[in-house]
The first five atom37 places (N, CA, C, CB, O) and aatype in JSON, in Angstrom:
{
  "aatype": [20, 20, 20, 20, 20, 20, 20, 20, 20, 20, 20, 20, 20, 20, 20, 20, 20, 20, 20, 20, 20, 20, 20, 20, 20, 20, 20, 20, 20, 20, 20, 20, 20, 20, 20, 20, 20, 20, 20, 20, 20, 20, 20, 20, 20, 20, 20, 20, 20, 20, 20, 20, 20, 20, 20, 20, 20, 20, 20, 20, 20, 20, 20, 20, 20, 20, 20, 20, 20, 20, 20, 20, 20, 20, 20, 20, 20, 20, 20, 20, 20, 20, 20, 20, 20, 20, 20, 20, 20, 20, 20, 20, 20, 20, 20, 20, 20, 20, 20, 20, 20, 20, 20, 20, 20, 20, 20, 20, 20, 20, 20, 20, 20, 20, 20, 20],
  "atom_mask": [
    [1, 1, 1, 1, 1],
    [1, 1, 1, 1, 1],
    [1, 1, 1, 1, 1],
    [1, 1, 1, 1, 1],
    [1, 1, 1, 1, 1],
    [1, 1, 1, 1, 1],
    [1, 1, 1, 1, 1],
    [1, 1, 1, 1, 1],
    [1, 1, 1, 1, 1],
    [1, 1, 1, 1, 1],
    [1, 1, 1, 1, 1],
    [1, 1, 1, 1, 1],
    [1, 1, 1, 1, 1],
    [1, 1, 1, 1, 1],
    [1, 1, 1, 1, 1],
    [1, 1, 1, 1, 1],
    [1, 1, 1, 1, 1],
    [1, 1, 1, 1, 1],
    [1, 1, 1, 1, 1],
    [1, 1, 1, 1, 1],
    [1, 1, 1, 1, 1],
    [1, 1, 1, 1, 1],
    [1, 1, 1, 1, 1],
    [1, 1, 1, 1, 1],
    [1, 1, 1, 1, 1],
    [1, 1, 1, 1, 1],
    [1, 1, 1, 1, 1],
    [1, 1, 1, 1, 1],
    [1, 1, 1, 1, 1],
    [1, 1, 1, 1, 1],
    [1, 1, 1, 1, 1],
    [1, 1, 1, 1, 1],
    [1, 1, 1, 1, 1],
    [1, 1, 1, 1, 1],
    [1, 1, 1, 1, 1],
    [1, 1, 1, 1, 1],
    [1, 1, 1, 1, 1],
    [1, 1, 1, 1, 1],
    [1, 1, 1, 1, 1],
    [1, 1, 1, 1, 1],
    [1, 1, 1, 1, 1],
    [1, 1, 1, 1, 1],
    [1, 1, 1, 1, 1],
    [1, 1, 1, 1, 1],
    [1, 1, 1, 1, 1],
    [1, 1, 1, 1, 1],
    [1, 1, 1, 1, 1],
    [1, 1, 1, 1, 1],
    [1, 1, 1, 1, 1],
    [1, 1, 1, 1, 1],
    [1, 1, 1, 1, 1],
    [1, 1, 1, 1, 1],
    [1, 1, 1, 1, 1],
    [1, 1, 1, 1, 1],
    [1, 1, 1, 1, 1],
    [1, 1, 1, 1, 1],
    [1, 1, 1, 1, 1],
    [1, 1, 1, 1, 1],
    [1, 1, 1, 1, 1],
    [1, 1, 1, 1, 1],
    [1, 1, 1, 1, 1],
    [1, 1, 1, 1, 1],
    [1, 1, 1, 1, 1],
    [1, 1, 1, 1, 1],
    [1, 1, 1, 1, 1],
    [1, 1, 1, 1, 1],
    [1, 1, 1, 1, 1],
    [1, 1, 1, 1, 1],
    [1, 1, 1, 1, 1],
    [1, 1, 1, 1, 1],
    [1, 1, 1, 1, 1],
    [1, 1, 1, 1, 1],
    [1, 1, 1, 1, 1],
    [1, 1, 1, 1, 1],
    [1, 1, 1, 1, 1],
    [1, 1, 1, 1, 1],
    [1, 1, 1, 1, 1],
    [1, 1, 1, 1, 1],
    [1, 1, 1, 1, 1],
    [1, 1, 1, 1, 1],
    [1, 1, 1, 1, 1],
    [1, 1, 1, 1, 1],
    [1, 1, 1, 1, 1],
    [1, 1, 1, 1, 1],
    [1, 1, 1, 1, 1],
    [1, 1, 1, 1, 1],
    [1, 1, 1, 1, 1],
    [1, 1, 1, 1, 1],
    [1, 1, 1, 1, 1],
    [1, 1, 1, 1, 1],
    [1, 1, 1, 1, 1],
    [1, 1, 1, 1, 1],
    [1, 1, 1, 1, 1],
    [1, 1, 1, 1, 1],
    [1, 1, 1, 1, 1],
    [1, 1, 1, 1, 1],
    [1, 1, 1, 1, 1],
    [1, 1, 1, 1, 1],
    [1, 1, 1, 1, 1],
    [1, 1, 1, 1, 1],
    [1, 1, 1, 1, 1],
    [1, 1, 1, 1, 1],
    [1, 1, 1, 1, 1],
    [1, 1, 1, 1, 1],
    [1, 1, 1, 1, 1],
    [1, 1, 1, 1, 1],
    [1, 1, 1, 1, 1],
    [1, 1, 1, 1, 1],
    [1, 1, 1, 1, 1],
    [1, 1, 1, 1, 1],
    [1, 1, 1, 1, 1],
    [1, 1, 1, 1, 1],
    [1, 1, 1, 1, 1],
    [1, 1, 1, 1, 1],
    [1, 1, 1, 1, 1],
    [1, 1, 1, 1, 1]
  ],
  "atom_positions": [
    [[105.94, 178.09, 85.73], [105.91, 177.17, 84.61], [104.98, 177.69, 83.51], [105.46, 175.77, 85.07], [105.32, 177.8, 82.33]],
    [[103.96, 177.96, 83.95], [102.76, 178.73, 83.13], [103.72, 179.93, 82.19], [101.41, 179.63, 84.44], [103.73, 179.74, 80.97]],
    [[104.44, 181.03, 82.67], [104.78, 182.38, 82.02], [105.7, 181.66, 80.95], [105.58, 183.67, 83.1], [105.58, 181.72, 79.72]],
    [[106.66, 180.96, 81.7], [108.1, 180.58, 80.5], [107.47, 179.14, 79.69], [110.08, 180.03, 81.61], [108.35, 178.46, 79.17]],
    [[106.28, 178.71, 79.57], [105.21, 178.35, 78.48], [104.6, 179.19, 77.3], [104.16, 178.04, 79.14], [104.48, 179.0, 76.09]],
    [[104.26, 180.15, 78.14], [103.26, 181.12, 77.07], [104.43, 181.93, 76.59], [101.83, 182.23, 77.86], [104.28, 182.41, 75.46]],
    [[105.56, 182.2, 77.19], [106.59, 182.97, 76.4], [107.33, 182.28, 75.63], [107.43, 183.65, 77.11], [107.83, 182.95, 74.73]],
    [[107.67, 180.92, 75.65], [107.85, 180.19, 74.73], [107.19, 179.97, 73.69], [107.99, 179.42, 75.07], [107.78, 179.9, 72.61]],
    [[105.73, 179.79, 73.79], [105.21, 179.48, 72.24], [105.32, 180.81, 71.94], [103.6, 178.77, 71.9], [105.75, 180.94, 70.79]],
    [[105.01, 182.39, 72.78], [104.51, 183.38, 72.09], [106.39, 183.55, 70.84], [103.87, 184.98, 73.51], [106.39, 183.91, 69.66]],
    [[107.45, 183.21, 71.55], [108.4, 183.65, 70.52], [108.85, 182.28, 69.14], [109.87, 184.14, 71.55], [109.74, 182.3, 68.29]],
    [[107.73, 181.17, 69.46], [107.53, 180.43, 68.72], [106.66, 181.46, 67.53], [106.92, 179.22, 69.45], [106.9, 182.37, 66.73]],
    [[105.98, 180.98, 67.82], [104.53, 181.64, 66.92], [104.84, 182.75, 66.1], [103.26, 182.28, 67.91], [104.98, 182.57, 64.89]],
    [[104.97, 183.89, 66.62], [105.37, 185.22, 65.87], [106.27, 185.13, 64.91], [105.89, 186.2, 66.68], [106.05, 185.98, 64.04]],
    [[107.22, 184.44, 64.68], [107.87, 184.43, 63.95], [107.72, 183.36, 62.56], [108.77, 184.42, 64.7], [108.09, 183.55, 61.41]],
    [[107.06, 182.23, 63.15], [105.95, 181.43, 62.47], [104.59, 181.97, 61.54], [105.4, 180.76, 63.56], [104.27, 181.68, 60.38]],
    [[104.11, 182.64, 62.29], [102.96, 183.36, 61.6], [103.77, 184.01, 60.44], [102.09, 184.51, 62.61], [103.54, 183.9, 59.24]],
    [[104.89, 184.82, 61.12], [105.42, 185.77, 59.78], [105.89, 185.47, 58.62], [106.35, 186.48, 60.0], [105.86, 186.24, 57.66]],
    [[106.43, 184.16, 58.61], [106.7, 183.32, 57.96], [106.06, 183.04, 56.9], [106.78, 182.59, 58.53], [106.17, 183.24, 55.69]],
    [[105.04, 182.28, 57.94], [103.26, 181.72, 56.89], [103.26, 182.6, 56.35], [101.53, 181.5, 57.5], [103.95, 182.47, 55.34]],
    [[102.77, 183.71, 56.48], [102.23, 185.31, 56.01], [103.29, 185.58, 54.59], [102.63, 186.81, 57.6], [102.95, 186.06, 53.51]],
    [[104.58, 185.12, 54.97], [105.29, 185.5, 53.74], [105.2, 184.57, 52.43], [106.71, 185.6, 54.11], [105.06, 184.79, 51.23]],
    [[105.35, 183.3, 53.3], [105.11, 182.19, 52.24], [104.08, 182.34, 51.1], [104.71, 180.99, 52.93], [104.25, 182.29, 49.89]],
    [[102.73, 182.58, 51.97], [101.3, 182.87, 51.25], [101.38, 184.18, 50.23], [100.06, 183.21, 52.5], [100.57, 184.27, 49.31]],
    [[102.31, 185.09, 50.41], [102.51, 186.29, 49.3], [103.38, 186.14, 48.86], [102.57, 187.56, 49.53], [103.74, 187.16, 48.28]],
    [[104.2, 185.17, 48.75], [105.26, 184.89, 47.78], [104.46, 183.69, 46.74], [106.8, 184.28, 48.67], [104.69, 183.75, 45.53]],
    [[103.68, 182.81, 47.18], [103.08, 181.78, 46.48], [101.65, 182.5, 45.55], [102.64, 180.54, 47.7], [100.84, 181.91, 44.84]],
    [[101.76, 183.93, 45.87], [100.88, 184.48, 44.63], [99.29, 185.26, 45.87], [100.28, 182.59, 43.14], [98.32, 185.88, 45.45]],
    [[99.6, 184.89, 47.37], [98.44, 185.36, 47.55], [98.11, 186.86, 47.7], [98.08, 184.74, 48.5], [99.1, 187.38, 48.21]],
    [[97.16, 187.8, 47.49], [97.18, 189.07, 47.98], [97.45, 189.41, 49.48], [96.04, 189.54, 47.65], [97.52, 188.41, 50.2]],
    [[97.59, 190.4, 50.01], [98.04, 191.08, 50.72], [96.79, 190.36, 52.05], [98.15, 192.73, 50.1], [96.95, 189.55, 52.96]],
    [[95.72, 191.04, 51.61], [93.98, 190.78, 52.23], [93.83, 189.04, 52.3], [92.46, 191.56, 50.8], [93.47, 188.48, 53.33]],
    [[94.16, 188.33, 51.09], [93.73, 187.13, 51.33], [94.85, 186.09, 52.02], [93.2, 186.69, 50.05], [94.76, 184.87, 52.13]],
    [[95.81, 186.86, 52.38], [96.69, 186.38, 52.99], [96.3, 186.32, 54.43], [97.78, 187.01, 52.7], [96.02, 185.32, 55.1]],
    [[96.33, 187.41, 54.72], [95.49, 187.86, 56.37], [94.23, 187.1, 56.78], [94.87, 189.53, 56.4], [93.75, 187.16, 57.92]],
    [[93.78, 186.47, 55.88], [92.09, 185.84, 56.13], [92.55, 184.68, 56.41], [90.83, 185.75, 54.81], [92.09, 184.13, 57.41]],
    [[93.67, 183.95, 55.55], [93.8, 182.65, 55.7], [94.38, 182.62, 56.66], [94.27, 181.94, 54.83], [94.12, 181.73, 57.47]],
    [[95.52, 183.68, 56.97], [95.95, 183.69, 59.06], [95.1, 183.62, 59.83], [96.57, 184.97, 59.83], [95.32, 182.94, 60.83]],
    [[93.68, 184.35, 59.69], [93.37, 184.44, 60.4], [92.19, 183.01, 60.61], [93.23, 185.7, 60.38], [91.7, 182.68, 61.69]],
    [[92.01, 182.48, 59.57], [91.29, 181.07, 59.92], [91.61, 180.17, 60.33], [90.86, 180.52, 59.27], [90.89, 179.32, 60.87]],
    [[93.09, 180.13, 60.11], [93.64, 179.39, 61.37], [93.88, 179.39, 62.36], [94.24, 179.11, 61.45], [93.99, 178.33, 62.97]],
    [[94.07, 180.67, 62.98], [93.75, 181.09, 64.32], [92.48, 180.6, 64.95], [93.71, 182.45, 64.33], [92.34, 179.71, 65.78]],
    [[91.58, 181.38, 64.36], [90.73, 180.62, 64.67], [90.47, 178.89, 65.01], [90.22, 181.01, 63.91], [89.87, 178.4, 65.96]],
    [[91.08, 178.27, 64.0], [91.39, 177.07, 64.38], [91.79, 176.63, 65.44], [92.0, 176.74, 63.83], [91.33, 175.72, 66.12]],
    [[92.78, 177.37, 65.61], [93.23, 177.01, 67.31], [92.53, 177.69, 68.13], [94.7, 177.35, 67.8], [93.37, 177.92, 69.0]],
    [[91.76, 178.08, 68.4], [91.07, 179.03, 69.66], [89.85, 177.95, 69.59], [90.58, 181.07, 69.31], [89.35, 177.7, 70.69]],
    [[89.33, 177.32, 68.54], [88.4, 176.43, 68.76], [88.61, 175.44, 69.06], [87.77, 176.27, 68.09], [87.76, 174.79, 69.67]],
    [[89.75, 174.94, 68.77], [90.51, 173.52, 69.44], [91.07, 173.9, 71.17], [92.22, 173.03, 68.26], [90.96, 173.08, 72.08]],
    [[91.58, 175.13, 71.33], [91.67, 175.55, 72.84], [90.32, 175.23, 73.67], [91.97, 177.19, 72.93], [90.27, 174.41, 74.59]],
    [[89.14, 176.08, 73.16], [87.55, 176.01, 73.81], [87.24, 174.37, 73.7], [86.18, 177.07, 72.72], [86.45, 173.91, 74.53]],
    [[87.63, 173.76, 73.04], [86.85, 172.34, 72.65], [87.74, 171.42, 73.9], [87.16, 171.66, 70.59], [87.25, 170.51, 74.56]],
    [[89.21, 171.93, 74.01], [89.92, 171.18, 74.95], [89.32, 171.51, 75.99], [91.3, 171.33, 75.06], [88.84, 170.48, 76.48]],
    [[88.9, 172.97, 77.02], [88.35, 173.44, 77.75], [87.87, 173.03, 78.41], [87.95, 173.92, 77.54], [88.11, 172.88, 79.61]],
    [[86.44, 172.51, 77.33], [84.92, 172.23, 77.71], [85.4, 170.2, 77.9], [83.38, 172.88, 75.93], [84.68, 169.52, 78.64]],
    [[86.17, 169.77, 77.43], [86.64, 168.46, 78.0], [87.85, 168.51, 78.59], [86.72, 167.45, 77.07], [88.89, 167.86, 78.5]],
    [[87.31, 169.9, 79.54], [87.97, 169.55, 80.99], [88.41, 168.25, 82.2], [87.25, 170.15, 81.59], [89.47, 168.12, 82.82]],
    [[87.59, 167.69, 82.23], [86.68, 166.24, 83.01], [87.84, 165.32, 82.69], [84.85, 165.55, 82.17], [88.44, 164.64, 83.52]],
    [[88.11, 165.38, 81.23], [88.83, 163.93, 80.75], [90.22, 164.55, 80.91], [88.45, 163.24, 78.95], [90.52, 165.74, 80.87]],
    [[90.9, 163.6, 81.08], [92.37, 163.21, 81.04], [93.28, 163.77, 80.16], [92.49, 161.95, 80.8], [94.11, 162.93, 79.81]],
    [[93.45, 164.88, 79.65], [93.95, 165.36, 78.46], [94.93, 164.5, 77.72], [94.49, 166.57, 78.7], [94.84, 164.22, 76.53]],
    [[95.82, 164.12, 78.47], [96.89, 163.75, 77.62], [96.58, 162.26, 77.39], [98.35, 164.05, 78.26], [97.52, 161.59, 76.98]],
    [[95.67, 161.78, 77.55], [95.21, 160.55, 76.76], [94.63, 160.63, 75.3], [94.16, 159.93, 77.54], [94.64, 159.7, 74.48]],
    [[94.25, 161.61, 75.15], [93.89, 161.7, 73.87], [94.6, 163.36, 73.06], [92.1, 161.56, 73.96], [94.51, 163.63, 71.86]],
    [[95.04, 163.94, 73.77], [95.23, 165.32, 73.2], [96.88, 164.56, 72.83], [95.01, 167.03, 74.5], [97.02, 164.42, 71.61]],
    [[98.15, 164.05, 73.68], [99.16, 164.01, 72.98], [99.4, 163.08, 71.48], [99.95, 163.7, 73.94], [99.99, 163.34, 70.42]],
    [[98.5, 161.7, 72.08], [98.22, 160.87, 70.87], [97.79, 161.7, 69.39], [96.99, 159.89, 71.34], [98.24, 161.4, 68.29]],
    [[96.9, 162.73, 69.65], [96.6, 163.06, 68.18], [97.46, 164.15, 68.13], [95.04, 163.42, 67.73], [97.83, 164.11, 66.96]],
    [[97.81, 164.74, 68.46], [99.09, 166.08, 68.2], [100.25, 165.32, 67.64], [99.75, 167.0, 69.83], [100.83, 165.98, 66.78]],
    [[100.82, 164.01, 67.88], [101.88, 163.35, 67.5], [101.37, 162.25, 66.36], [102.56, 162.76, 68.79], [102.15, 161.57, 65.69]],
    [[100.31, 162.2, 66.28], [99.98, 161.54, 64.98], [99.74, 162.36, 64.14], [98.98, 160.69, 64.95], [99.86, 162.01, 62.97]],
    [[99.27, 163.84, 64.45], [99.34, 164.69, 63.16], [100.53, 165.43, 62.28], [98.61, 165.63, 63.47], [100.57, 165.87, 61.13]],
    [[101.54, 165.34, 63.47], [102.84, 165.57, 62.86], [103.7, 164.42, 62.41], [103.59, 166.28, 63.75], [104.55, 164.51, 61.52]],
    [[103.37, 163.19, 63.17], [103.92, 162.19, 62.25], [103.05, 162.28, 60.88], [103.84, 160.67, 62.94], [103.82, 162.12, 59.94]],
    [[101.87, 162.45, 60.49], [101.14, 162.57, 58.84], [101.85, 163.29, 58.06], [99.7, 163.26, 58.69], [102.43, 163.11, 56.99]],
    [[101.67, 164.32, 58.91], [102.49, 165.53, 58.21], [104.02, 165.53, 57.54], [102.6, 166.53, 59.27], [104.45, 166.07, 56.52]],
    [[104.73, 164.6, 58.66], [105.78, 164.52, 58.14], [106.2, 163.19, 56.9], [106.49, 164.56, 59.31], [107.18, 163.14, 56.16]],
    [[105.0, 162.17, 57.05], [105.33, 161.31, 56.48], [104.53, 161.53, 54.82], [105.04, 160.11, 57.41], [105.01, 161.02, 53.81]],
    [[103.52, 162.21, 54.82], [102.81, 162.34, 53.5], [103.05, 163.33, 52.82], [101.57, 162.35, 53.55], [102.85, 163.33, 51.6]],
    [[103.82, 164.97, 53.85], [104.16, 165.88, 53.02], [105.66, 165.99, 52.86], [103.59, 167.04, 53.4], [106.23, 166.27, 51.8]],
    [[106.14, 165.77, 53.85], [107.84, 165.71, 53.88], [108.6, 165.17, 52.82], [108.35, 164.9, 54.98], [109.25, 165.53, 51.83]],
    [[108.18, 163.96, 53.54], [109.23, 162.84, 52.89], [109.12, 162.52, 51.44], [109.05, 161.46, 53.58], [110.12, 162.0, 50.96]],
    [[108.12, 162.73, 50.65], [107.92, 162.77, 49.46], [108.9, 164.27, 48.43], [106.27, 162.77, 49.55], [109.33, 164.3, 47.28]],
    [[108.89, 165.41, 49.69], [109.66, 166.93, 48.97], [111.46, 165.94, 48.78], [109.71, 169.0, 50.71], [112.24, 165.87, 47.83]],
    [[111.49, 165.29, 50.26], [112.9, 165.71, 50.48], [113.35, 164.47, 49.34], [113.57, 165.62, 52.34], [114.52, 164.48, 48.94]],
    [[112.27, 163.27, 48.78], [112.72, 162.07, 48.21], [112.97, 162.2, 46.49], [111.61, 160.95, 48.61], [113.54, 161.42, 45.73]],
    [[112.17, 163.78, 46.16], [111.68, 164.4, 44.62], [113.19, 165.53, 44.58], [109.59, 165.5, 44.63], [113.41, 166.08, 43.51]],
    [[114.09, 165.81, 45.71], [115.13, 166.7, 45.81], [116.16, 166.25, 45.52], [115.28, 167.21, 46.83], [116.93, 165.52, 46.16]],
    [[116.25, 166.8, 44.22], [117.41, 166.14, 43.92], [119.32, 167.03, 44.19], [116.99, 165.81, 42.27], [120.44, 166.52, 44.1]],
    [[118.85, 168.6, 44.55], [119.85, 169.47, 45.07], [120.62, 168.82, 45.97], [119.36, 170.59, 45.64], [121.84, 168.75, 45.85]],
    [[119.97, 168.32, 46.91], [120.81, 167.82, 48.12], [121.39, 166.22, 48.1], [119.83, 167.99, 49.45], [122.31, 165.85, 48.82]],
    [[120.71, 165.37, 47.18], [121.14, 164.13, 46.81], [120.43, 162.82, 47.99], [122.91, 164.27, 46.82], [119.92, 163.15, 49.06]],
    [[120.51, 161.65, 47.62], [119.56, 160.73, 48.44], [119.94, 160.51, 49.69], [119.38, 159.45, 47.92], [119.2, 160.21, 50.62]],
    [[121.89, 160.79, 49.73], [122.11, 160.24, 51.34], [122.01, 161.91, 52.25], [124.14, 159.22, 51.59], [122.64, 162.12, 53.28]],
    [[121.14, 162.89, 51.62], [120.74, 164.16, 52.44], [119.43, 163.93, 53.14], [120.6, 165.46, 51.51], [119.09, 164.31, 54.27]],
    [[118.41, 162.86, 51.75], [117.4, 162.48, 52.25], [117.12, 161.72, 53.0], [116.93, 162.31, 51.75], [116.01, 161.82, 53.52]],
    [[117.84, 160.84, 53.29], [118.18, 159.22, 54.13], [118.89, 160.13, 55.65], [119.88, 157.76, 52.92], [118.59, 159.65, 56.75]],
    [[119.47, 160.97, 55.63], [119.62, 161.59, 57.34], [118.55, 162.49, 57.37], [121.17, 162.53, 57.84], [118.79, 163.28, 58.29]],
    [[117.88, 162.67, 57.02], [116.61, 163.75, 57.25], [115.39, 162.66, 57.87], [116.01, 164.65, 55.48], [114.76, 162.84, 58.92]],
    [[115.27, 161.69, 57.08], [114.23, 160.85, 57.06], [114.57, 160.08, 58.33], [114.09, 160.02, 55.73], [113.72, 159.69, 59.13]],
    [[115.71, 159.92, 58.45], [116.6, 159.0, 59.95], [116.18, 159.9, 61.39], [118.87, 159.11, 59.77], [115.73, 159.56, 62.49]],
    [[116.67, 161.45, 60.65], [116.85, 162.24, 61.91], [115.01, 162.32, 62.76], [117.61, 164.07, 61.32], [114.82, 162.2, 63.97]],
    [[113.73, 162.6, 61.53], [112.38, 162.0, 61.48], [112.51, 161.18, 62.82], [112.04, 161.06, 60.04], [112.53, 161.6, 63.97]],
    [[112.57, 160.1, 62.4], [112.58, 158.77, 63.16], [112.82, 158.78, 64.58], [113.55, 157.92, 62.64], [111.98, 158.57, 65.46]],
    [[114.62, 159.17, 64.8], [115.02, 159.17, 65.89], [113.99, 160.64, 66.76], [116.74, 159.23, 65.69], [113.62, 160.47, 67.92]],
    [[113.76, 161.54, 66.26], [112.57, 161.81, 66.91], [110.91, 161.26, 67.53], [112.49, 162.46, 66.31], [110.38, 161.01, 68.61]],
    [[110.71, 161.28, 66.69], [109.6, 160.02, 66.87], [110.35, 159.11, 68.2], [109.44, 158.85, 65.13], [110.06, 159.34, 69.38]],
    [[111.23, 158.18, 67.81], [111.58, 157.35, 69.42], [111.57, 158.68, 70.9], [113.73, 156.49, 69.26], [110.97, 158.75, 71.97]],
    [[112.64, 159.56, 70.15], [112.51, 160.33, 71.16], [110.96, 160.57, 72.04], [113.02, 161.48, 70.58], [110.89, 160.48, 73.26]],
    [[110.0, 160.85, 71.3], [108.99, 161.03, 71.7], [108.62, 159.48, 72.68], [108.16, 161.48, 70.44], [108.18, 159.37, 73.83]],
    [[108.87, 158.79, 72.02], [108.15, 157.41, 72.73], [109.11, 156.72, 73.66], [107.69, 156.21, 71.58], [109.04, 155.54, 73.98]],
    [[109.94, 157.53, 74.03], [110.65, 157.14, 75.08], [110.55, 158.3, 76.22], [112.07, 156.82, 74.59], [110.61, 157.82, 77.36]],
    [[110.45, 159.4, 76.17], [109.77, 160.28, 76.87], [108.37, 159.81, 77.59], [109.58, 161.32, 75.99], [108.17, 159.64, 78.79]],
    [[107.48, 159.65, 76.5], [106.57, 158.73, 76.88], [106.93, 157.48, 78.29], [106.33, 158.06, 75.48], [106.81, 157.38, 79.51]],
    [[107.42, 156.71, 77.09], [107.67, 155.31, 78.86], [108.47, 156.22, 80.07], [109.3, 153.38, 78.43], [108.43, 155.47, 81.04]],
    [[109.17, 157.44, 80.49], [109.81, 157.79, 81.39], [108.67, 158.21, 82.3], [110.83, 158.69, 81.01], [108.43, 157.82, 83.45]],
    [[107.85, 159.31, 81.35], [106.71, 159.73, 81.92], [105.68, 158.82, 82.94], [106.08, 160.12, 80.84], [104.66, 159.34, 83.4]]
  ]
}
């Protein structure tokens, strides 16, 4: 379970990072200050890994899934939904199944939850 985890995020990630990396030099950043800002977020996560670590003791998923799913619900509700509602290429009923499809995730999640 452990290997086809870490090989899952690792072919998550890589292609993610490369992404970021492109985004950030297409949005004007240099080459160097592109790489710094990868790399402070990395960092980010290696300190949120050590911080989970060291609150070994506690219950993880009492507090680690709650805020992982409230930060992507933020994310999706303060940065998203505002791009897809200002888009006018795709028209409102593109935005109204995007914003739906949102949602029915979210349940998804909270019905996983009660199975669990």
């Amino acid at each position: 379970m452990g290997m086809i985890t870490t090989f899952a995020i690792l072919f998550h990630e890589v292609p993610h990072e490369i992404g970021d990396f492109a985004i950030l030099i297409q949005s004007g950043c240099q080459k160097k200050t592109a790489m710094m800002l990868q790399l402070l977020t990395a960092l980010g996560a290696i300190s949120g890994t050590l911080l989970s670590l060291l609150a070994g003791g506690l219950d993880p998923a009492s507090w680690i899934l709650p805020l992982t799913a409230g930060g992507f619900i933020y994310i999706a509700t303060v940065s998203v939904i505002p791009e897809l509602l200002e888009n006018k290429k795709f028209g409102f009923w593109q935005s109204v199944k995007e914003i739906v499809a949102m949602l029915v995730g979210v349940l998804m999640m909270w019905i996983i939850t009660l199975i669990e």
